[in-house]
Each structure stands twice: as C-alpha cells, then as structure tokens.
mmCIF file of the N, C-alpha and C atoms, coordinates in Angstrom:
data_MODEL
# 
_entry.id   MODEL 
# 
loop_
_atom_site.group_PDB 
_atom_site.id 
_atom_site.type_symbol 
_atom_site.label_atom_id 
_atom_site.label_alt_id 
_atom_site.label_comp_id 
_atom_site.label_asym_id 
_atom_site.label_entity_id 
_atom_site.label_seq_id 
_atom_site.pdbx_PDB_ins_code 
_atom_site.Cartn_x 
_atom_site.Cartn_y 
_atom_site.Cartn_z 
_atom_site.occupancy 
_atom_site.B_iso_or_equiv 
_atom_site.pdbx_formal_charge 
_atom_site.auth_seq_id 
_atom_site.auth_comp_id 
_atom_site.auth_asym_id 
_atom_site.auth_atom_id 
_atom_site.pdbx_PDB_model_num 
ATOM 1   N N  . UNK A 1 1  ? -26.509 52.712 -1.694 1.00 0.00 ? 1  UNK A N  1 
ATOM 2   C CA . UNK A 1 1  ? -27.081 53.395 -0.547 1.00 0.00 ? 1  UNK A CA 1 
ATOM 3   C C  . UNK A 1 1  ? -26.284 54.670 -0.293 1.00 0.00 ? 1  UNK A C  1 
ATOM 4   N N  . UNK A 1 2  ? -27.183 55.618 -0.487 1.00 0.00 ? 2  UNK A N  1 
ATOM 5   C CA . UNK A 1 2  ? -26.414 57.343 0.136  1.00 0.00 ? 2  UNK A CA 1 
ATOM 6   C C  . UNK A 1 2  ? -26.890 57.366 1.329  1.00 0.00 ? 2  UNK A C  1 
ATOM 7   N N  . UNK A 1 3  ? -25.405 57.600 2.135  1.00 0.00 ? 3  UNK A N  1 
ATOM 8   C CA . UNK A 1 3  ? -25.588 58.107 3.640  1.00 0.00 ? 3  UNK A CA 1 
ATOM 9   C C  . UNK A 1 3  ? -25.018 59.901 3.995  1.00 0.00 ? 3  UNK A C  1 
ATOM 10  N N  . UNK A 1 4  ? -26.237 60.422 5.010  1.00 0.00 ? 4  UNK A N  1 
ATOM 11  C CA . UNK A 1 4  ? -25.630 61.758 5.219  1.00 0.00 ? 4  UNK A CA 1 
ATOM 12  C C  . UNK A 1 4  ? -25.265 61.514 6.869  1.00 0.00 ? 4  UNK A C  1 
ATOM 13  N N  . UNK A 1 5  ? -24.125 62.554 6.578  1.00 0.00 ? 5  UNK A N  1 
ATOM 14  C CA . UNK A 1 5  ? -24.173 63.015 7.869  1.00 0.00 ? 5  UNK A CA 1 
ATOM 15  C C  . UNK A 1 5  ? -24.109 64.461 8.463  1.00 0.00 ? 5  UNK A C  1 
ATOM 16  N N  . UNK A 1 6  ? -25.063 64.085 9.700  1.00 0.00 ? 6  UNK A N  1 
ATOM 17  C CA . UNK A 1 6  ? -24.823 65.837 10.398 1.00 0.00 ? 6  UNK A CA 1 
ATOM 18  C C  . UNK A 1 6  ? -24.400 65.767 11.223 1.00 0.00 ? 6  UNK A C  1 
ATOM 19  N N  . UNK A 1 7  ? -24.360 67.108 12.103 1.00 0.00 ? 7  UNK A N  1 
ATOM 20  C CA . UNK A 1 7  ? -24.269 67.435 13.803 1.00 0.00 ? 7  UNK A CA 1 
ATOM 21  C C  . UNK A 1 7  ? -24.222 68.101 14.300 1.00 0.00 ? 7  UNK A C  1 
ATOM 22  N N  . UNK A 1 8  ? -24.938 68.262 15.679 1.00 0.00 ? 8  UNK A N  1 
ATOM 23  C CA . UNK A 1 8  ? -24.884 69.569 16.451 1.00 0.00 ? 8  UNK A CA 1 
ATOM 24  C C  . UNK A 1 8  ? -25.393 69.536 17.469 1.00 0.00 ? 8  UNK A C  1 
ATOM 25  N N  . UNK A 1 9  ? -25.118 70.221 18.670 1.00 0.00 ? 9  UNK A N  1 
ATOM 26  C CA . UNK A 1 9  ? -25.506 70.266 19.977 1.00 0.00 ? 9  UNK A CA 1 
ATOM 27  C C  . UNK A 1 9  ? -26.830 69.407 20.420 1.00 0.00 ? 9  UNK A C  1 
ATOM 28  N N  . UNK A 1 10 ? -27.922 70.067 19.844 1.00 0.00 ? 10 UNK A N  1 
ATOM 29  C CA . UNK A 1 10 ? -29.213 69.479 19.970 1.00 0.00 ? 10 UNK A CA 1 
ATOM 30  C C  . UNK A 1 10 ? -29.995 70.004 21.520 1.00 0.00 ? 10 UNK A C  1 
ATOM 31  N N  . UNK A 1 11 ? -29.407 71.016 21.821 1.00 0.00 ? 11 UNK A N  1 
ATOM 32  C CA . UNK A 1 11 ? -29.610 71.301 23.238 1.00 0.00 ? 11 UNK A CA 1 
ATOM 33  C C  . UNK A 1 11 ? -31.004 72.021 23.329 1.00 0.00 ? 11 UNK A C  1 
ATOM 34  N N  . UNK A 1 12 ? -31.786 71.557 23.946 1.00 0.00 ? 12 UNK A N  1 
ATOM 35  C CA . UNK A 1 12 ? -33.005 72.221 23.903 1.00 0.00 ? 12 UNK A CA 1 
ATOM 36  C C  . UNK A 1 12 ? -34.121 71.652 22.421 1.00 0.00 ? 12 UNK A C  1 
ATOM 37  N N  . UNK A 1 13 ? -33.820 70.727 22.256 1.00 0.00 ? 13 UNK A N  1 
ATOM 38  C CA . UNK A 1 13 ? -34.607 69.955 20.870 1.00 0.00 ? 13 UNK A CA 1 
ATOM 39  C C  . UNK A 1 13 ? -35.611 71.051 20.782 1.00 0.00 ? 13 UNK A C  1 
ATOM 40  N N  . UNK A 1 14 ? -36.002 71.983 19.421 1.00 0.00 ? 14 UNK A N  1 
ATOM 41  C CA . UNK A 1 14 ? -36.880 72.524 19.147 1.00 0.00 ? 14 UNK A CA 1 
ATOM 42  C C  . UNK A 1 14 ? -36.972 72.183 17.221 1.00 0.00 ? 14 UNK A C  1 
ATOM 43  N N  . UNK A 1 15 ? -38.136 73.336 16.707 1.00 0.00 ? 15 UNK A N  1 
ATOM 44  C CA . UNK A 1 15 ? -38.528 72.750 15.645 1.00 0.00 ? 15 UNK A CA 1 
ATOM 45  C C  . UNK A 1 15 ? -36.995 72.897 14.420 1.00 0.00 ? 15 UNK A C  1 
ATOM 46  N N  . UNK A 1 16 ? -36.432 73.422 14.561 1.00 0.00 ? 16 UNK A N  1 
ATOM 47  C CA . UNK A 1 16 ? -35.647 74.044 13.625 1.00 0.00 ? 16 UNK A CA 1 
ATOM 48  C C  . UNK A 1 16 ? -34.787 72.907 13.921 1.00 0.00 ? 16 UNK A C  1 
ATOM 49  N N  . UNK A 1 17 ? -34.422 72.024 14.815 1.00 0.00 ? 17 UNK A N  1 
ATOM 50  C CA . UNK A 1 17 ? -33.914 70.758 14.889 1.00 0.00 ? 17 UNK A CA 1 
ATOM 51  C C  . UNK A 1 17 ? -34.288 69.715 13.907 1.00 0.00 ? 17 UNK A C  1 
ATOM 52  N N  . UNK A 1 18 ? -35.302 69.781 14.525 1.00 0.00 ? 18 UNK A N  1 
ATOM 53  C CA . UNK A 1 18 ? -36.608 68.811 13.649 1.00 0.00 ? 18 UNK A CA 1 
ATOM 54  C C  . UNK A 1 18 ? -36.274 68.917 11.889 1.00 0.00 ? 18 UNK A C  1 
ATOM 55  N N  . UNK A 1 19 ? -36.378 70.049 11.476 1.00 0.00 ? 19 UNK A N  1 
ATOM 56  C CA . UNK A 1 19 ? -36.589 70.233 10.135 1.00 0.00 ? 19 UNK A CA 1 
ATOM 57  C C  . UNK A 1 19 ? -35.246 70.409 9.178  1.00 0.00 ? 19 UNK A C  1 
ATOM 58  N N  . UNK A 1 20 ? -34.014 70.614 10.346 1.00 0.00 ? 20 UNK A N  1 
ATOM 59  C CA . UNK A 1 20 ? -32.490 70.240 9.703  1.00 0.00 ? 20 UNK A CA 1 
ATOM 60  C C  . UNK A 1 20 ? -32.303 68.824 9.844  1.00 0.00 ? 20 UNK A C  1 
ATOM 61  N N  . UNK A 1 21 ? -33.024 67.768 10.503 1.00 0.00 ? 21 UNK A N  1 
ATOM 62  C CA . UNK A 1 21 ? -32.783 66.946 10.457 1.00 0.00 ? 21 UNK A CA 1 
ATOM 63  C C  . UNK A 1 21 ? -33.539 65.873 9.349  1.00 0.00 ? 21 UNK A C  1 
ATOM 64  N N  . UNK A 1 22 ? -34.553 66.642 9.047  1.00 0.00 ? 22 UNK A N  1 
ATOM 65  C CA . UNK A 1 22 ? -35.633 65.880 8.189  1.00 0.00 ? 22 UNK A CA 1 
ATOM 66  C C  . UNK A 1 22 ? -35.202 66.527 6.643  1.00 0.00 ? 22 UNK A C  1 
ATOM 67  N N  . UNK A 1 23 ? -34.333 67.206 6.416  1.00 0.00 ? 23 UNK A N  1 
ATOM 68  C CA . UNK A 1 23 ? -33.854 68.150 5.392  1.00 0.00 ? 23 UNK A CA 1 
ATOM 69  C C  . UNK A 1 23 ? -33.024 67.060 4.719  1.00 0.00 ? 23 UNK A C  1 
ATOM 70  N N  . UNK A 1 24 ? -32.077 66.715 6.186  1.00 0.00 ? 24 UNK A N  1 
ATOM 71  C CA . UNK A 1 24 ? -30.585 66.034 5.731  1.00 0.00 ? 24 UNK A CA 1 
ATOM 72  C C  . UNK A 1 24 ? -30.967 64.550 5.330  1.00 0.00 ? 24 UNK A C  1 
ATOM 73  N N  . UNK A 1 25 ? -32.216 63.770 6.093  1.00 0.00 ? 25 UNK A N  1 
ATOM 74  C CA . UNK A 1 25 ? -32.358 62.651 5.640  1.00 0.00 ? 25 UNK A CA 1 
ATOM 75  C C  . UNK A 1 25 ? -32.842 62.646 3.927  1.00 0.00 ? 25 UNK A C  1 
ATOM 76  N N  . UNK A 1 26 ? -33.895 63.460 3.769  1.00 0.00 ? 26 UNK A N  1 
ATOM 77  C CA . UNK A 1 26 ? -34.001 63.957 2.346  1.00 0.00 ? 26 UNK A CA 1 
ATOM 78  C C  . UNK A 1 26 ? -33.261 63.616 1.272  1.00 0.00 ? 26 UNK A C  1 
ATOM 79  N N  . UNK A 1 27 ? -31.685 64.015 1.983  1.00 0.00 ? 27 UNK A N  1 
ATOM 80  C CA . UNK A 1 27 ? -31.338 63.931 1.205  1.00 0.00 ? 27 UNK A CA 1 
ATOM 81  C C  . UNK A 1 27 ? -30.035 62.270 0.324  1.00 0.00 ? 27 UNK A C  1 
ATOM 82  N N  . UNK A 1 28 ? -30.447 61.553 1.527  1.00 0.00 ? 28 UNK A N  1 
ATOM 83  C CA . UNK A 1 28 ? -29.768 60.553 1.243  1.00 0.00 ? 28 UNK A CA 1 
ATOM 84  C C  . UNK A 1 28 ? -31.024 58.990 1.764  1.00 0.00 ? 28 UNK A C  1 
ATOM 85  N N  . UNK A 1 29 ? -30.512 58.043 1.797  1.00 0.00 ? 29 UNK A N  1 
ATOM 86  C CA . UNK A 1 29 ? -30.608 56.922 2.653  1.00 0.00 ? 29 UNK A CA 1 
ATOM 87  C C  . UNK A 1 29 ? -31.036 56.261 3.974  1.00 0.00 ? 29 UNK A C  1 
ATOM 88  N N  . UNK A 1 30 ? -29.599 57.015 4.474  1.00 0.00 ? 30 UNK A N  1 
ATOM 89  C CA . UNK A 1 30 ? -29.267 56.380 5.804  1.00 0.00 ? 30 UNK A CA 1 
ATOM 90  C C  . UNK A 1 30 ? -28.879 58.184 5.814  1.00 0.00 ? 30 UNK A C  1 
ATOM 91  N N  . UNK A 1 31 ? -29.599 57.807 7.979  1.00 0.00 ? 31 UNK A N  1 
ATOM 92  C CA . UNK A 1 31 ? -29.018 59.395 8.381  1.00 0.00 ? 31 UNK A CA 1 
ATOM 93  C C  . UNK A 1 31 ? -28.008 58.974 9.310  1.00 0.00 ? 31 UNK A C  1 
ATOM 94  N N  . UNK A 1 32 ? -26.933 59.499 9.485  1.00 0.00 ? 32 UNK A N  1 
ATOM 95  C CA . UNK A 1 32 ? -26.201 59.355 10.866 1.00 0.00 ? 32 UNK A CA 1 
ATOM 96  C C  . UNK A 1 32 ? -26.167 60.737 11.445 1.00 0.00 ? 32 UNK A C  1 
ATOM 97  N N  . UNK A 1 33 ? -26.183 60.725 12.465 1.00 0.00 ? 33 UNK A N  1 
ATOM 98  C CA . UNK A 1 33 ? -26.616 62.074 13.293 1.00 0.00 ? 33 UNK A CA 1 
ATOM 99  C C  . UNK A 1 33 ? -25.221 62.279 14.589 1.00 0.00 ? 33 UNK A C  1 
ATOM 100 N N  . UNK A 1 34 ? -24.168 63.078 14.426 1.00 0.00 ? 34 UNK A N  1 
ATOM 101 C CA . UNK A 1 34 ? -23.402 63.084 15.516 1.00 0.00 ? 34 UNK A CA 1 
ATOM 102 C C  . UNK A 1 34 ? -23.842 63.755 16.477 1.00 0.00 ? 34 UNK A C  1 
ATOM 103 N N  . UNK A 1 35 ? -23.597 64.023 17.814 1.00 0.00 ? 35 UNK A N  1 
ATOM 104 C CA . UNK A 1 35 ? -23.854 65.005 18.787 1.00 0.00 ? 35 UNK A CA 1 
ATOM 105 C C  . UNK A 1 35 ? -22.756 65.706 18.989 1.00 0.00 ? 35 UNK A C  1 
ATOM 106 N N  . UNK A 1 36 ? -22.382 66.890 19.363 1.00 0.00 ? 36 UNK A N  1 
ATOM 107 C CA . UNK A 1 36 ? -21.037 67.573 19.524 1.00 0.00 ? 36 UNK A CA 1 
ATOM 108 C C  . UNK A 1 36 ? -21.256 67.390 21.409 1.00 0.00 ? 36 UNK A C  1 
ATOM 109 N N  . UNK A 1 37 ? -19.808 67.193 22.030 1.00 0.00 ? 37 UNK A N  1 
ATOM 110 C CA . UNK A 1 37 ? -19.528 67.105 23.190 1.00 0.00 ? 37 UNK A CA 1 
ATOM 111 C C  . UNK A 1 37 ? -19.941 68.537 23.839 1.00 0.00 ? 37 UNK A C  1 
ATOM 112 N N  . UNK A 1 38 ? -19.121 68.494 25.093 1.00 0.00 ? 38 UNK A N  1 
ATOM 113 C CA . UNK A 1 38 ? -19.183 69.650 25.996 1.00 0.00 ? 38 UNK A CA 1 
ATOM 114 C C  . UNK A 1 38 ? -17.912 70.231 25.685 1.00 0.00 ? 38 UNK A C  1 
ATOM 115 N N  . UNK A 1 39 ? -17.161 69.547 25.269 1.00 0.00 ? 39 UNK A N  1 
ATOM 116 C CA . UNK A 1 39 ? -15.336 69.974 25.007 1.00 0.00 ? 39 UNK A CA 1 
ATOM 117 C C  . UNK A 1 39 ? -15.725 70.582 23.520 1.00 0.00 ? 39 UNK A C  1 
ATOM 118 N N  . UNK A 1 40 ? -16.123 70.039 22.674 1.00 0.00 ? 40 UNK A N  1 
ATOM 119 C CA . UNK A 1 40 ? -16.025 70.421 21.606 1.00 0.00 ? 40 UNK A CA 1 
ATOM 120 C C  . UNK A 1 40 ? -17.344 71.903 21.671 1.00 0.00 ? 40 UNK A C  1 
ATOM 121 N N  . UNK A 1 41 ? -18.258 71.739 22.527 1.00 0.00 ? 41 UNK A N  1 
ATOM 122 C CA . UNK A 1 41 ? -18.604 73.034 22.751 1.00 0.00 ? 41 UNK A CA 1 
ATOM 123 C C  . UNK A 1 41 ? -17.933 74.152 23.034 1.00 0.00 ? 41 UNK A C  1 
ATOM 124 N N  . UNK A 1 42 ? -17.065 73.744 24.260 1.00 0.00 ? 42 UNK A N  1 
ATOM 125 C CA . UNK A 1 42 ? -16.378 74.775 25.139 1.00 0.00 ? 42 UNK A CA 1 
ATOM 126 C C  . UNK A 1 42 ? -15.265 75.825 23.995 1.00 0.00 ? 42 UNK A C  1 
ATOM 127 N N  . UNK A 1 43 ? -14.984 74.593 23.336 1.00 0.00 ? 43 UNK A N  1 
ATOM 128 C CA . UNK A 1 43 ? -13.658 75.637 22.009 1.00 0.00 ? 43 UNK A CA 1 
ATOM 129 C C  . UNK A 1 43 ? -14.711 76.050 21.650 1.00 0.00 ? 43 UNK A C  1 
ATOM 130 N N  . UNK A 1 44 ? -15.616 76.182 20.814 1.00 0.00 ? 44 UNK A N  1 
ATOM 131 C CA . UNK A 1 44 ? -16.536 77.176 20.037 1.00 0.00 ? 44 UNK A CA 1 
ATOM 132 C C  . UNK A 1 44 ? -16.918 78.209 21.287 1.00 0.00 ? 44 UNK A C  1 
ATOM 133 N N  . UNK A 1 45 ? -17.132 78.064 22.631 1.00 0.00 ? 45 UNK A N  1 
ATOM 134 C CA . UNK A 1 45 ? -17.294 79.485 23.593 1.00 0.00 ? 45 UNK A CA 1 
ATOM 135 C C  . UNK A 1 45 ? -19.291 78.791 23.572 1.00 0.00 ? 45 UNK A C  1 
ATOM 136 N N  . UNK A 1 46 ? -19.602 77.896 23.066 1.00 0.00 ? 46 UNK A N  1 
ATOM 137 C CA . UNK A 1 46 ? -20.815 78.030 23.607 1.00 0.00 ? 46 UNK A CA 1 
ATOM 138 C C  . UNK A 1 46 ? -21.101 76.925 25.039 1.00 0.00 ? 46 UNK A C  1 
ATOM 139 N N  . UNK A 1 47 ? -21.848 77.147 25.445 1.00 0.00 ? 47 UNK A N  1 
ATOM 140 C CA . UNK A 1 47 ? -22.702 76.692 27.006 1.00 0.00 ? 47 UNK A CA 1 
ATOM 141 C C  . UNK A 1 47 ? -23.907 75.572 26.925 1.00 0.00 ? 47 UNK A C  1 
ATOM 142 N N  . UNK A 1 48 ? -23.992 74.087 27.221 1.00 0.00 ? 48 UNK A N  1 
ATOM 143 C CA . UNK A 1 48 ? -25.683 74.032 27.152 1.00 0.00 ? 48 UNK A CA 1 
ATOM 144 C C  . UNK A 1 48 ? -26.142 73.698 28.471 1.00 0.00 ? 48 UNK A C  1 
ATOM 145 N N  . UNK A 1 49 ? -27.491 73.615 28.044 1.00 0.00 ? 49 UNK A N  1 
ATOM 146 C CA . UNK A 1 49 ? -28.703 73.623 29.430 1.00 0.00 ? 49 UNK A CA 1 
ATOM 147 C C  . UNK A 1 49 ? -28.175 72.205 29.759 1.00 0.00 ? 49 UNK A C  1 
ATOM 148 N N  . UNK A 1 50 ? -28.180 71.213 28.803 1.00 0.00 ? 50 UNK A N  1 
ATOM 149 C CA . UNK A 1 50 ? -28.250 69.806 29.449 1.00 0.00 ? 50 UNK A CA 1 
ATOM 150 C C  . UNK A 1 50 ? -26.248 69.398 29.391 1.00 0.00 ? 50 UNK A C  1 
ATOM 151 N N  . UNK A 1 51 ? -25.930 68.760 29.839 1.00 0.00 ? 51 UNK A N  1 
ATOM 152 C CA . UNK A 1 51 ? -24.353 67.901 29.545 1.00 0.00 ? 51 UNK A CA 1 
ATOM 153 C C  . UNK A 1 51 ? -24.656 66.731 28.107 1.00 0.00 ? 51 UNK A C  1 
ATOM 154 N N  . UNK A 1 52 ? -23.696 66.604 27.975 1.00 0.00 ? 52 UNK A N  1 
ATOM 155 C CA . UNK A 1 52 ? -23.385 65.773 26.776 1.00 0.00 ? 52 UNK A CA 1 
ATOM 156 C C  . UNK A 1 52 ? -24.145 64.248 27.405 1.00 0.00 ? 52 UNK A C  1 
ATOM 157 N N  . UNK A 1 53 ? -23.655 63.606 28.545 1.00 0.00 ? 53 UNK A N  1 
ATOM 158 C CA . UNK A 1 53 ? -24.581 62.608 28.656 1.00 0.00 ? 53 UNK A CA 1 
ATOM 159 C C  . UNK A 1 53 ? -26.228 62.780 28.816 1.00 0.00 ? 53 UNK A C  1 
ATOM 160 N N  . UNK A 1 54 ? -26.419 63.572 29.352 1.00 0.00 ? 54 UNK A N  1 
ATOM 161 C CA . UNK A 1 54 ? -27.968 64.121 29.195 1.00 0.00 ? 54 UNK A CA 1 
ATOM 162 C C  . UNK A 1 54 ? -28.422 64.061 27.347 1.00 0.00 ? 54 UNK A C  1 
ATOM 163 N N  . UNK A 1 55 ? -27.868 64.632 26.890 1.00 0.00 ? 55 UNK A N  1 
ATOM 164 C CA . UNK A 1 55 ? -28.290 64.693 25.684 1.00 0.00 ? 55 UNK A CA 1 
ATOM 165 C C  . UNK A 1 55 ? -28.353 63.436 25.021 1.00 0.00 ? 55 UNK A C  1 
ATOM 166 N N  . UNK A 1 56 ? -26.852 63.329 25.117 1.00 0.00 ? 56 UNK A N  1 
ATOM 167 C CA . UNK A 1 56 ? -27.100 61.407 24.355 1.00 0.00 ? 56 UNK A CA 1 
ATOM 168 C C  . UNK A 1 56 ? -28.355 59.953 24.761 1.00 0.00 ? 56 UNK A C  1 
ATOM 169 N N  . UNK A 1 57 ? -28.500 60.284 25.632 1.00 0.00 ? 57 UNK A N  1 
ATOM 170 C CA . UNK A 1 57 ? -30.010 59.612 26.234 1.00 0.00 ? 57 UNK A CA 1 
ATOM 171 C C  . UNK A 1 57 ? -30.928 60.057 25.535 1.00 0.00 ? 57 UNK A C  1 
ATOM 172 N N  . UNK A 1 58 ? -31.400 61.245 25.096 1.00 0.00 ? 58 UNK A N  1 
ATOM 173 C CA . UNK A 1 58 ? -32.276 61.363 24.288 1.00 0.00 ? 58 UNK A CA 1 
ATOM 174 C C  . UNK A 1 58 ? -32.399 61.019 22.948 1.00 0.00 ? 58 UNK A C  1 
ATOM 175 N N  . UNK A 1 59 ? -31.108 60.586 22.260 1.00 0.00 ? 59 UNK A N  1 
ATOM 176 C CA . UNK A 1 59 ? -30.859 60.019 21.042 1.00 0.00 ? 59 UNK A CA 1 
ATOM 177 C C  . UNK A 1 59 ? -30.376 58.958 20.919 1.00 0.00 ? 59 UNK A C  1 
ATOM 178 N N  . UNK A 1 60 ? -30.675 58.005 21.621 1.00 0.00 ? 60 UNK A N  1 
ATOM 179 C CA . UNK A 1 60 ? -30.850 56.257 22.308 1.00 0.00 ? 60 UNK A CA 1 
ATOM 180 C C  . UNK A 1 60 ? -31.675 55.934 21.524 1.00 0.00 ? 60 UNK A C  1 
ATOM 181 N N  . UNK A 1 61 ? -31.505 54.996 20.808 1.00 0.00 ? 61 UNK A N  1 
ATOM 182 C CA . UNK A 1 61 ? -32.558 54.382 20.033 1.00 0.00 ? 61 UNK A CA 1 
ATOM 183 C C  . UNK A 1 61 ? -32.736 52.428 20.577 1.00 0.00 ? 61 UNK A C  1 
# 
C-alpha cells in the first residue's frame, strides 16, 4: 500500500483545492491530508478567513 501525504491551509475550500487533492490521491493508495495551524500560518505571514478549529470541522470524517 502507497500512502501520500499533503497539506495546507484549506481556507476558503475552492476548486484548485479540489484538484491538488485529487492529483495527490492519484498518486498513491491511502491519502492523508494535514491541515496547517494558525501558528504555523502566522510564521509564513499569512492570515485566514476561518481559525484552525473552524477548518478542522470541515475535514471530520
């Protein structure tokens, strides 16, 4: 079994989400999908619409 993994903000789910994510399963198995925090945002200098727990609710399975 090949597993990938990605990750990234996910803030504002649009298509270009969609299609890096359907790229990466492609290419293996199993997908694991990380989310990046608000901390780990803040060092990169970027901002999102929703907080990190907001987001992770949407990727509740």
């Amino acid at each position: 079994m090949k597993k990938v993994l990605t990750y990234g903000t996910f803030d504002l789910l649009h298509y270009g989400h969609i299609n890096i994510l359907q790229r990466a399963k492609a290419m293996g198995d199993y997908l694991v999908v990380g989310l990046s925090t608000d901390e780990f945002n803040s060092l990169k200098g970027k901002k999102c619409y929703f907080s990190f727990d907001e987001r992770k609710k949407c990727w509740r399975r």
